[in-house]
TITOR-329665 format. One record per atom (N, C-alpha, C): residue in three letters; x, y, z. Coordinates in steps of 0.02 Angstrom, whole numbers, plus 50000, padded with zeros to 5 digits. Example, Ala and Ser with C-alpha at 12.3 -4.5 7.8 and 13.67 -1.06 7.14 Angstrom:
! TITOR-329665
ALA506604971650390
ALA506154977550390
ALA506604983550390
SER506424988850354
SER506844994750357
SER506455000250394
//
This chain:
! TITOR-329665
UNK491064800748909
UNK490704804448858
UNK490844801548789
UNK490364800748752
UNK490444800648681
UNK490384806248636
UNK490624804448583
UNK490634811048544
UNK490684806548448
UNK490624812548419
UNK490514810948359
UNK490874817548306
UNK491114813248257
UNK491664818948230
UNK491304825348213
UNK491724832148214
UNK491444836548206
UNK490964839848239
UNK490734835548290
UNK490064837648329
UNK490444840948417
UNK490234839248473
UNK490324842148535
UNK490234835448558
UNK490454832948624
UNK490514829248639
UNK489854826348689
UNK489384821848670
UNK488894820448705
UNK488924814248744
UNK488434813448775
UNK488374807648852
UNK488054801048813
UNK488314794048812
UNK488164790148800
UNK487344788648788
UNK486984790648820
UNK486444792948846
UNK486104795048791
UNK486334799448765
UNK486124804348715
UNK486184800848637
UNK486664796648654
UNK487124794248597
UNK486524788948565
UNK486624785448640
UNK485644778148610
UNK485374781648592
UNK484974786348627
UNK484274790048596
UNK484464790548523
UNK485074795048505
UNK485084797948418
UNK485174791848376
UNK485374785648411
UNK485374778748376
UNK484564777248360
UNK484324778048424
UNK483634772848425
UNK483244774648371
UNK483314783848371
UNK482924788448346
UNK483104786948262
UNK483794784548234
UNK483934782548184
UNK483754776548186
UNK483604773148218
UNK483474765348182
UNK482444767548204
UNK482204770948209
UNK481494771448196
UNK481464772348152
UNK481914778948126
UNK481734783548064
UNK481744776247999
UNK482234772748003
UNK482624769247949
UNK481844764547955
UNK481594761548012
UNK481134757348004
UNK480464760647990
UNK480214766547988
UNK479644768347961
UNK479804771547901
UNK480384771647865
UNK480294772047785
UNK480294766547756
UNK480674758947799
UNK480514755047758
UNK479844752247759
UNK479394751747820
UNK478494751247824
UNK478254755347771
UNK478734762147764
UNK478204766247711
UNK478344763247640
UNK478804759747606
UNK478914757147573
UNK478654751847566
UNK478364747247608
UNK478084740347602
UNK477394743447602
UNK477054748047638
UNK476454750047605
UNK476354751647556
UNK476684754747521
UNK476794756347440
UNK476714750947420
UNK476794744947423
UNK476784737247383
UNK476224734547398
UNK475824736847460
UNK475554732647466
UNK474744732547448
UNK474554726247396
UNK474184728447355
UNK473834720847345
UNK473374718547361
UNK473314711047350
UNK472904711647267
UNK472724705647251
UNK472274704147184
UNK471804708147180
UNK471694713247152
UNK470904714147151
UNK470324713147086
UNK469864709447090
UNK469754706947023
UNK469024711947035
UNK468614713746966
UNK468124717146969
UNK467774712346910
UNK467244712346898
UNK466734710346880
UNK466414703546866
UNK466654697746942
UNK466194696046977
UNK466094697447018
UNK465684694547065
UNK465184695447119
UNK465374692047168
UNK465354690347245
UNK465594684347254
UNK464974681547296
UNK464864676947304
UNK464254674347327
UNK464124675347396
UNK464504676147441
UNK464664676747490
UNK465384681447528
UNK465284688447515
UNK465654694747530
UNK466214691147593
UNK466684694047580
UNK467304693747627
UNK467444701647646
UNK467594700747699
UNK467744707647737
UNK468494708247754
UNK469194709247736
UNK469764710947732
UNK469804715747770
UNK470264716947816
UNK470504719047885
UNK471434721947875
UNK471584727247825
UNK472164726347825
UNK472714728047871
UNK473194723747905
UNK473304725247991
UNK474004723447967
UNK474494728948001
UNK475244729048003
UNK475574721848026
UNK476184721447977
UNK476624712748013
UNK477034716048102
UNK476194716348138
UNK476914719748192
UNK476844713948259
UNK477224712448294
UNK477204708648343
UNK477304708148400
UNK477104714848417
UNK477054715848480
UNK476604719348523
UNK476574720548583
UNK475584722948615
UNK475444728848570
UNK474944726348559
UNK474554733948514
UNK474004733548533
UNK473844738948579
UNK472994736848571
UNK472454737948505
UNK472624740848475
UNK472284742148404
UNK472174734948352
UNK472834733448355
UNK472884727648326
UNK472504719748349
UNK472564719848411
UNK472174717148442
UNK471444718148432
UNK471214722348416
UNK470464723448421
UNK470194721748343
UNK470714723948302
UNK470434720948214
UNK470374712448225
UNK470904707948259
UNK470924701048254
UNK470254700048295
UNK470014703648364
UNK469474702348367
UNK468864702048351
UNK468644708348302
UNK468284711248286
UNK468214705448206
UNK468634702048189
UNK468744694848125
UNK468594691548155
UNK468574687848209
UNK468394683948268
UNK467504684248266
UNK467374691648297
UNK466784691948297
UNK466174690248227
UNK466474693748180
UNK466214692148109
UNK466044684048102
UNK466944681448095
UNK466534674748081
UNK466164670448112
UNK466104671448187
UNK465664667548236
UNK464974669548218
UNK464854676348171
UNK463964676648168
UNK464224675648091
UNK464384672048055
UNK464274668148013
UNK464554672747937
UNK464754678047975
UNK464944684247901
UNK465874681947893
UNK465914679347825
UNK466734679247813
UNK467224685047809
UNK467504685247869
UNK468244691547866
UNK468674687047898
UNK469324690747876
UNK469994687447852
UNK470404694247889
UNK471034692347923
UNK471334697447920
UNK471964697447874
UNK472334703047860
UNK472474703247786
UNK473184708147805
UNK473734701247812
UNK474424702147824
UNK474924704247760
UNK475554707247776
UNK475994705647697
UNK476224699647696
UNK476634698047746
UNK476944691147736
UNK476614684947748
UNK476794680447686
UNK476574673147709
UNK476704669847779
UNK476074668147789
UNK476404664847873
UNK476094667247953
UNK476194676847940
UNK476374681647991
UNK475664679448027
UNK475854678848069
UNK475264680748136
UNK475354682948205
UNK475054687348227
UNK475254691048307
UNK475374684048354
UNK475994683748392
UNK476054677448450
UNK475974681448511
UNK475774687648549
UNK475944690248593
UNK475224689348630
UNK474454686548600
UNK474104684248631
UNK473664678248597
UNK473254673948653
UNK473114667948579
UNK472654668948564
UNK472574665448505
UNK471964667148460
UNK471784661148406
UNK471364660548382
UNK471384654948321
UNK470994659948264
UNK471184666748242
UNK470914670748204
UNK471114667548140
UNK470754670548069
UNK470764668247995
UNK471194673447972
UNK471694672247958
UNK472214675847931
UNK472534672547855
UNK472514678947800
UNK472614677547745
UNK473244682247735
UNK473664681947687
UNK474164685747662
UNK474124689847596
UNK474264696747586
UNK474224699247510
UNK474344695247471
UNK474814689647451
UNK474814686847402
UNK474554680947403
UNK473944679847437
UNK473554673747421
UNK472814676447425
UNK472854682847427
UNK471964684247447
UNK471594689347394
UNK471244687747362
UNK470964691747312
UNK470264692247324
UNK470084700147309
UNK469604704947332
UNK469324704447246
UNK468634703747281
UNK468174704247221
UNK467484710847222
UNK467044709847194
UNK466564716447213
UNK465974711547262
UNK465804715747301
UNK465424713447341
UNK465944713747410
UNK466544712347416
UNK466944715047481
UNK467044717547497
UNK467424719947541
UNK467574724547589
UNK468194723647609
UNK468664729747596
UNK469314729247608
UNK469184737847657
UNK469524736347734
UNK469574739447794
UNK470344741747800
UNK470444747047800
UNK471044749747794
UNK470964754447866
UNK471474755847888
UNK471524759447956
UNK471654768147921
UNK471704770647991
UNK472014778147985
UNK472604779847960
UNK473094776747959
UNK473814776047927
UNK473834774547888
UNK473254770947848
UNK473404770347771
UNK473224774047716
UNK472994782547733
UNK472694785147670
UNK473044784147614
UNK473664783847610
UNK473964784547541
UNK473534777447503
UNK473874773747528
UNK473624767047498
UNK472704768547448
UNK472424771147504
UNK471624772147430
UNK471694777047390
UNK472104780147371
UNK472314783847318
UNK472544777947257
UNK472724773547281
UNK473094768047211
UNK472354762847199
UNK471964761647242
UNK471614757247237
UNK471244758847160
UNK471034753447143
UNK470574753447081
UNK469974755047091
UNK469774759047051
UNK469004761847052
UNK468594756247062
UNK468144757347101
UNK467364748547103
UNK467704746047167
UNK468154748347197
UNK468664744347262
UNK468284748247314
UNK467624743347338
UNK467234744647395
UNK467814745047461
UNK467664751747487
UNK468344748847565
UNK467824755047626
UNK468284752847672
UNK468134756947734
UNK468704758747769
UNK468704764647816
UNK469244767647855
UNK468954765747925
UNK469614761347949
UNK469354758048015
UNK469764764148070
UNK469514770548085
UNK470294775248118
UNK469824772348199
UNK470544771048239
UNK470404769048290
UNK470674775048312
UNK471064779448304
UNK471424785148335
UNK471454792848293
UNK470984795748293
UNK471034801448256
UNK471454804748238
UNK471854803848299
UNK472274808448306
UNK472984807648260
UNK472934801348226
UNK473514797448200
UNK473414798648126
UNK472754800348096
UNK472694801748012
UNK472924804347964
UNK473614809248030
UNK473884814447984
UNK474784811147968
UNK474714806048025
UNK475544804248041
UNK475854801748001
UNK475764799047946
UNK475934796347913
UNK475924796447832
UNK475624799747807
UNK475364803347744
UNK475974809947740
UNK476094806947662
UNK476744810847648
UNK476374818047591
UNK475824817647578
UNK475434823647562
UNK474764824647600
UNK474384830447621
UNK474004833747655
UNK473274826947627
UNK472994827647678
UNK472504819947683
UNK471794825747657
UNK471514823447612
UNK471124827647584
UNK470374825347622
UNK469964830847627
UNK469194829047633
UNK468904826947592
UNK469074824847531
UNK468744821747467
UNK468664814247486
UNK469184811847549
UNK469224806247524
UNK468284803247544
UNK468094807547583
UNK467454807247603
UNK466984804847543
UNK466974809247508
UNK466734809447435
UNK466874805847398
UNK467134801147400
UNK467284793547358
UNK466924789147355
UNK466804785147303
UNK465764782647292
UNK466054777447325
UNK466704774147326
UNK466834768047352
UNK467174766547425
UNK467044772647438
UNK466964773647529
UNK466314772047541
UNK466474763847567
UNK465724764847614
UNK465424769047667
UNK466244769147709
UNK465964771647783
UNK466634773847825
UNK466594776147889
UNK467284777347920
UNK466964774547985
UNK467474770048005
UNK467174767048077
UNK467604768948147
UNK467374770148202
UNK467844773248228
UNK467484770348306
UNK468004772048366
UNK467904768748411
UNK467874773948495
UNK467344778948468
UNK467524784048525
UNK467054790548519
UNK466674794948540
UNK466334799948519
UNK466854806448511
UNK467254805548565
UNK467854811048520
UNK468334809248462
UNK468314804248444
UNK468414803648354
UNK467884803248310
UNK467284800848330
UNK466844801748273
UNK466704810448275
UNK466784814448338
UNK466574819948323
UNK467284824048273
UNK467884824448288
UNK468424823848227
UNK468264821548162
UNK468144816548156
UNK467974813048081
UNK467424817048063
UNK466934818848086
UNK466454822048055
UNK466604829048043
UNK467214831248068
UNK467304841248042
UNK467684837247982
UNK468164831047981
UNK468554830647904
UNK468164828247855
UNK467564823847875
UNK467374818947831
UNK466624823747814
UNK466434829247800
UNK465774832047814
UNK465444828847748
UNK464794826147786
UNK464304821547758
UNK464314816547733
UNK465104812047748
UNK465164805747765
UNK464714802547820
UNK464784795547815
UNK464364789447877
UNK464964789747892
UNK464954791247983
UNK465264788948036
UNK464944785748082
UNK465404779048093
UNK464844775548130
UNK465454773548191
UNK465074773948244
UNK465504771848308
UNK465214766748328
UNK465604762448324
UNK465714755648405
UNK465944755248450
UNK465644751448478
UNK466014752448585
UNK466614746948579
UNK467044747348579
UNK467584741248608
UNK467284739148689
UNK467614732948694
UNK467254729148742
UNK468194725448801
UNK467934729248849
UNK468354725248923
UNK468304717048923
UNK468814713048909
UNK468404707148928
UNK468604705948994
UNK467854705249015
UNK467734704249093
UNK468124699649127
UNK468144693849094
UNK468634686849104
UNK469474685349094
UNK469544692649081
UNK470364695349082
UNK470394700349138
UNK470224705449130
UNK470364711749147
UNK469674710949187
UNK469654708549239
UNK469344709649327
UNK469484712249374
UNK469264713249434
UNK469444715749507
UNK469944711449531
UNK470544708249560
UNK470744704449596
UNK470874705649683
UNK471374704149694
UNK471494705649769
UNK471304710349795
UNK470814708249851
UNK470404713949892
UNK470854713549974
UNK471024717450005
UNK471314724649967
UNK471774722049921
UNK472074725949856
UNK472634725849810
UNK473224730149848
UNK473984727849855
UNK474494730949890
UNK474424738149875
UNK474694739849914
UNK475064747649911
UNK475424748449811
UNK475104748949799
UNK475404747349713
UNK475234751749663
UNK475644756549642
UNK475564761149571
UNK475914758149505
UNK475174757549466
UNK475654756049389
UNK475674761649332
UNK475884758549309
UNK476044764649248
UNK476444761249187
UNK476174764349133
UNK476844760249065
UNK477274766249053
UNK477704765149043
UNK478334767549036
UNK478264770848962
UNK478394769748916
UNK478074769048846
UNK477924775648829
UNK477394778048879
UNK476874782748863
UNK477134788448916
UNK477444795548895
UNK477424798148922
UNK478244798748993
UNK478664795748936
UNK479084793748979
UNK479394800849029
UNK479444805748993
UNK479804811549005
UNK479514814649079
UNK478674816349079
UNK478214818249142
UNK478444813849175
UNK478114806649150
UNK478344801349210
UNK479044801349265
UNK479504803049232
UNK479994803949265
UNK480004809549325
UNK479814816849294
UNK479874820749325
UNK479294820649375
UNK478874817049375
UNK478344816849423
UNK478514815649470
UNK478934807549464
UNK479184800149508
UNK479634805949547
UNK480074808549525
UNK480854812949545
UNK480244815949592
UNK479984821049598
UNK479424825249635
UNK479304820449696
UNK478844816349674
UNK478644813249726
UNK479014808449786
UNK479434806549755
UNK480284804449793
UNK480604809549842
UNK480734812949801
UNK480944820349822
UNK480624820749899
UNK479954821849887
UNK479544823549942
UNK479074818349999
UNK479524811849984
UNK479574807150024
UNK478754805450017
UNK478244805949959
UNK477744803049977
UNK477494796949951
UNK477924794449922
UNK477674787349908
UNK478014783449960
UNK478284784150025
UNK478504779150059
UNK477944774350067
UNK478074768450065
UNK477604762350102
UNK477194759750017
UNK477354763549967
UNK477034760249905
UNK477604758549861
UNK477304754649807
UNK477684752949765
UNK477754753749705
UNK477984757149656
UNK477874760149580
UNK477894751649542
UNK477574749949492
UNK477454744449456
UNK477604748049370
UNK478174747349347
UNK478084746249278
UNK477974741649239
UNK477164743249175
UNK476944740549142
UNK477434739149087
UNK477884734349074
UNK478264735048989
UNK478474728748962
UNK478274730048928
UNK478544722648880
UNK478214716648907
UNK477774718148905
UNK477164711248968
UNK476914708548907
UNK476504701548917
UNK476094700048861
UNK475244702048900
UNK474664702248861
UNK474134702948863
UNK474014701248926
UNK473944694348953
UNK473774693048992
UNK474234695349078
UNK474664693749045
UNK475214696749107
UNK475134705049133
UNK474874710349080
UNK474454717349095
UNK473854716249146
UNK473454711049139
UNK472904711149150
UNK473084707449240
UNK473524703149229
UNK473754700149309
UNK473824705149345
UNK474534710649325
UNK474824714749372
UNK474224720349403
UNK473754720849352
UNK473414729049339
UNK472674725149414
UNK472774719349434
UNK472514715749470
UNK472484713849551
UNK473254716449538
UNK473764718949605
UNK473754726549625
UNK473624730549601
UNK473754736549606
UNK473164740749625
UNK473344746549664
UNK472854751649682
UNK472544755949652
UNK473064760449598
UNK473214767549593
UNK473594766249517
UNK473304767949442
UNK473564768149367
UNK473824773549376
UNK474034775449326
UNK474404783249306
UNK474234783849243
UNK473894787849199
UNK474094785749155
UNK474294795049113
UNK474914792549079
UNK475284798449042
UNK475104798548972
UNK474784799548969
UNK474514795548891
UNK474434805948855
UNK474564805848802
UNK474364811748755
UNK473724814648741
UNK473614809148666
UNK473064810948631
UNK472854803348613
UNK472434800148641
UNK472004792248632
UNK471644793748593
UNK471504789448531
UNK470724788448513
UNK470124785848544
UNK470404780948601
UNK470064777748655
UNK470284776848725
UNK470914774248730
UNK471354774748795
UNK471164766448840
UNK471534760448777
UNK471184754848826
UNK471484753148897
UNK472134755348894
UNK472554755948964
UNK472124759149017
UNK471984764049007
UNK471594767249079
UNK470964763949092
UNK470514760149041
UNK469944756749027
UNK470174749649058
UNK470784747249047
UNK471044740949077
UNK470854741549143
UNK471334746749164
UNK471444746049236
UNK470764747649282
UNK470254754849254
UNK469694754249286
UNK469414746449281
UNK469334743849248
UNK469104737249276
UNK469414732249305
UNK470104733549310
UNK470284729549372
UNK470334733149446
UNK469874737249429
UNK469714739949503
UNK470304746049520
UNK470764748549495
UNK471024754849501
UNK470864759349510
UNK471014764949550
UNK470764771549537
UNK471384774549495
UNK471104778249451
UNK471514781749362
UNK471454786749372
UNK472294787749382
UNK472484797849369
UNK472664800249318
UNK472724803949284
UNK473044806949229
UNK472634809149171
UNK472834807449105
UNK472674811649047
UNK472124806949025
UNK471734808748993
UNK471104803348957
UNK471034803948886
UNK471594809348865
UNK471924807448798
UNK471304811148746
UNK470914813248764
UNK470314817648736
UNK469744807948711
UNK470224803748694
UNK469674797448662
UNK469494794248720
UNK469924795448786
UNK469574792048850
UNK469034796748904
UNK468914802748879
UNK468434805448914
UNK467934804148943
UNK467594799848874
UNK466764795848887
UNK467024793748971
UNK467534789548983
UNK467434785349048
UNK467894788549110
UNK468314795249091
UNK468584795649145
UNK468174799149196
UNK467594795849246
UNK467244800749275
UNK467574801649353
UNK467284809849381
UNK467574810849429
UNK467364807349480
UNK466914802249493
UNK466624797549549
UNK467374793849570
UNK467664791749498
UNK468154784449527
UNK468734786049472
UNK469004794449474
UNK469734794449415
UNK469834801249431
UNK470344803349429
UNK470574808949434
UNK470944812449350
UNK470664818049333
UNK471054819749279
UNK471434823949287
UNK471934824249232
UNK472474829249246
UNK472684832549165
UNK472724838449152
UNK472744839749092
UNK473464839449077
UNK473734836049007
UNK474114833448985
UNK474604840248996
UNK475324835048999
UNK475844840249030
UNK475854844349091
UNK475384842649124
UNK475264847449199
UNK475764843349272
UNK476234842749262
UNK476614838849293
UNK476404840649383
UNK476434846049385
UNK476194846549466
UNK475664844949465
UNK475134845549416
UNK474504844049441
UNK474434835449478
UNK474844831749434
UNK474904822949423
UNK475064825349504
UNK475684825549520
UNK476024827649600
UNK475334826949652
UNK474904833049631
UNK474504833149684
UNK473894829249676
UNK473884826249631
UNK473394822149631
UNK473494815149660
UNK473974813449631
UNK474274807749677
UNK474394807649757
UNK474624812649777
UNK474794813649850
UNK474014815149860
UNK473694816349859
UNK472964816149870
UNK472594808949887
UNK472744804649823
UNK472454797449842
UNK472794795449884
UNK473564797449900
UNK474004792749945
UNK473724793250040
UNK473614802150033
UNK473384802550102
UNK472604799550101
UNK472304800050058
UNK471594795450080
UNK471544788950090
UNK471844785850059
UNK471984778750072
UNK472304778150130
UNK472814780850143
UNK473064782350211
UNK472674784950270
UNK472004787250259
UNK471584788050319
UNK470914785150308
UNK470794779850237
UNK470534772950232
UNK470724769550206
UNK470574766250227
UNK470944759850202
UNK470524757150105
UNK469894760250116
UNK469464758050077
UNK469354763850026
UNK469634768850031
UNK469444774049974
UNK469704773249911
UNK470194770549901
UNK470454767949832
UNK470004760749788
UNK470014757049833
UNK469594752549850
UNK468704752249801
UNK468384757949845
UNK467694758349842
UNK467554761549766
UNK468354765649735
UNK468354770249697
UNK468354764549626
UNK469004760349635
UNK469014754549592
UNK468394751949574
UNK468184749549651
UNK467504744449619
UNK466744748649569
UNK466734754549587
UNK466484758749560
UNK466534759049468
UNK467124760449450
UNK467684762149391
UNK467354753749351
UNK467634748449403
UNK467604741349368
UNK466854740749355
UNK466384742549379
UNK465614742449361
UNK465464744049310
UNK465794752149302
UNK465494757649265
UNK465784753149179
UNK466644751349173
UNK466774749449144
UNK466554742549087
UNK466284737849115
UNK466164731749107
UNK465264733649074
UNK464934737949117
UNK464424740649083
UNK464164742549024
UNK464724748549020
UNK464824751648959
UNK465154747648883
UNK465644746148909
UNK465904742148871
UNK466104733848867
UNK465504730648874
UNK465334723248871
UNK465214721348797
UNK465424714648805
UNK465574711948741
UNK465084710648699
UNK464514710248719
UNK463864710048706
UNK463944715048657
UNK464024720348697
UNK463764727148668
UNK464324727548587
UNK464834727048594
UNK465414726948572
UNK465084721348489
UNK465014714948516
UNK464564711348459
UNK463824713148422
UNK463714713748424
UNK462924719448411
UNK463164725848365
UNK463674728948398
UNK463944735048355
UNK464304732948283
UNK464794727648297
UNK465394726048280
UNK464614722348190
UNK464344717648210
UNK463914712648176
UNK463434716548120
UNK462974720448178
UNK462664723748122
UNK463014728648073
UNK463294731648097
UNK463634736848054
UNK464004734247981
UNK464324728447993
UNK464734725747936
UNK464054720847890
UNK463564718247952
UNK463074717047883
UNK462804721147841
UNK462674726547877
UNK462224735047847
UNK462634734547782
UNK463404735047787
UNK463824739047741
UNK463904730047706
UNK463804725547694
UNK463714721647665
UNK463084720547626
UNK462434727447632
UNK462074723047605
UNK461594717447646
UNK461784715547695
UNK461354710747745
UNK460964712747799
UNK460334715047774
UNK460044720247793
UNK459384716447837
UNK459304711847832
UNK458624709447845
UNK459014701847914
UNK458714701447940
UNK459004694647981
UNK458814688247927
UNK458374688447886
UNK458204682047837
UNK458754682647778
UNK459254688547767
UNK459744688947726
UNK460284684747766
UNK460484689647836
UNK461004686447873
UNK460844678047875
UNK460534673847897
UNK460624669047909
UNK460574664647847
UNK460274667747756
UNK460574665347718
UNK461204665847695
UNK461404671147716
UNK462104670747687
UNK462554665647752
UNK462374666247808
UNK462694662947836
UNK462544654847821
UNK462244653347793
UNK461904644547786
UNK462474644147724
UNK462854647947682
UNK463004648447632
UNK463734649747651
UNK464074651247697
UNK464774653947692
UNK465204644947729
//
């Protein structure tokens, strides 16, 4: 046992957690502090001939799917010919955890003029409170549910009402329908994020006896589920797979192998994990986080309302005996899920959303605009 002066004597156990839990705390005041600084050039009264779109995205380096989707979504821009930049603190920083050859600029080399567009996420309200008046921007909230987490005073509905709010972009019909009770008679505009098909596929037909799950999310149920189902001897003959600390592609291998996701997830703005795995042919139990609803359908996913720990129990022992009296019911359920998925959310679709929208809010309204400005960037 460990213990600590003055206190009762606690389990080593306990001891990490109140560490870890102190070295979070210590690291999201100093993030909240470097957001406070962070502030690139902003010059007002020129024009710039050709608008830049600024993407401002955390120095963080490790899987994010959020983060991931701004470097793509800069990706997408500049391939149809519109200039965006993503827009780091430190000189240098760029995500290594998947590859990319994205345009990455740093606060202190990138200066915002009128005619741009500076994209700030859900976690940054404070930050447009300092901005300078004429500072065209947008709220990129990929997670609704996150707008409040971080804001050290109450996040006002005004910010709606700001002439230099273009727009709030969001990635889900249960956040745009959120954004619209805070933002009333703001533009909310939703885009589809996109599966890429050529990652995240069907693989091994049949896929082993194999349950995944990330650890990460939901660790506490997870446990007590696993204990349950142990307990009651019904996962003999399968194998639990934890998702953690993988890179991009290495998610997309394992989730390839496997039968049966789990997913413990809360409150998603989208839920790309359960979206992963339906397209690699999984059948998906668990929570859909209110932002994964659109896709968790009952043809090929099982839901379970968050915290319902027996429910997970019997839902699982459910797929286990069907698969166990086919061979193909997990199977037929996947390929189903991987259809529905790749459908809905194809990259196509994903480009089209992602393109027009940032020309609209640029001003590039006509296709004879877009392809001058693009002859020009």
């Amino acid at each position: 046992m460990a213990s600590i002066s003055g206190h009762e004597p606690i389990s080593l156990a306990a001891a990490a957690r109140r560490m870890r839990a102190l070295y979070r705390k210590l690291s999201d005041n100093a993030e909240h502090r470097q957001r406070g600084r962070l502030v690139a050039s902003i010059v007002h009264g020129s024009r710039s001939s050709t608008p830049t779109v600024y993407f401002l995205t955390p120095d963080f380096d490790s899987p994010a799917g959020g983060i991931r989707v701004i470097y793509r979504h800069v990706d997408i821009l500049n391939a149809a010919g519109i200039n965006a930049r993503v827009l780091h603190q430190k000189p240098g920083f760029r995500c290594t955890w998947f590859e990319h050859e994205t345009k990455i600029v740093d606060v202190g080399h990138a200066t915002i003029s009128e005619g741009d567009l500076l994209v700030v996420s859900e976690l940054e309200a404070e930050l447009l409170k300092r901005l300078p008046s004429g500072t065209r921007h947008v709220i990129f909230n990929q997670n609704s549910h996150l707008t409040w987490q971080r804001a050290t005073t109450p996040f006002p509905s005004s910010h709606g009402y700001n002439p230099d709010l273009v727009g709030v972009v969001t990635v889900s019909d249960h956040n745009r329908d959120m954004l619209r009770c805070l933002f009333p008679g703001c533009l909310i505009h939703r885009i589809h994020l996109s599966i890429d098909p050529l990652v995240f596929r069907r693989g091994i037909d049949p896929a082993p006896r194999r349950i995944a799950y990330m650890p990460r999310r939901g660790r506490d149920d997870a446990r007590q589920v696993f204990e349950m189902l142990n307990g009651r001897g019904a996962l003999d003959g399968w194998e639990l797979c934890a998702l953690d600390r993988l890179s991009h592609a290495a998610v997309a291998e394992r989730l390839r192998e496997t039968r049966i996701f789990l997913a413990f997830t809360y409150q998603e703005g989208f839920g790309l994990p359960a979206a992963e795995a339906m397209a690699c042919g999984n059948y998906v139990i668990g929570h859909h986080g209110f932002g994964g609803r659109e896709f968790f359908k009952p043809d090929f996913s099982a839901t379970v309302a968050a915290g319902d720990v027996l429910g997970f129990v019997h839902e699982i022992e459910a797929a286990v005996v069907h698969d166990h009296e086919d061979a193909m019911w997990c199977r037929d359920r996947g390929r189903k899920a991987s259809e529905f998925i790749h459908a809905e959310y194809a990259p196509k679709r994903e480009r089209e959303d992602v393109t027009g929208l940032y020309a609209e809010m640029l001003g590039l309204t006509t296709a004879h605009e877009q392809a001058v400005y693009a002859s020009a960037s």
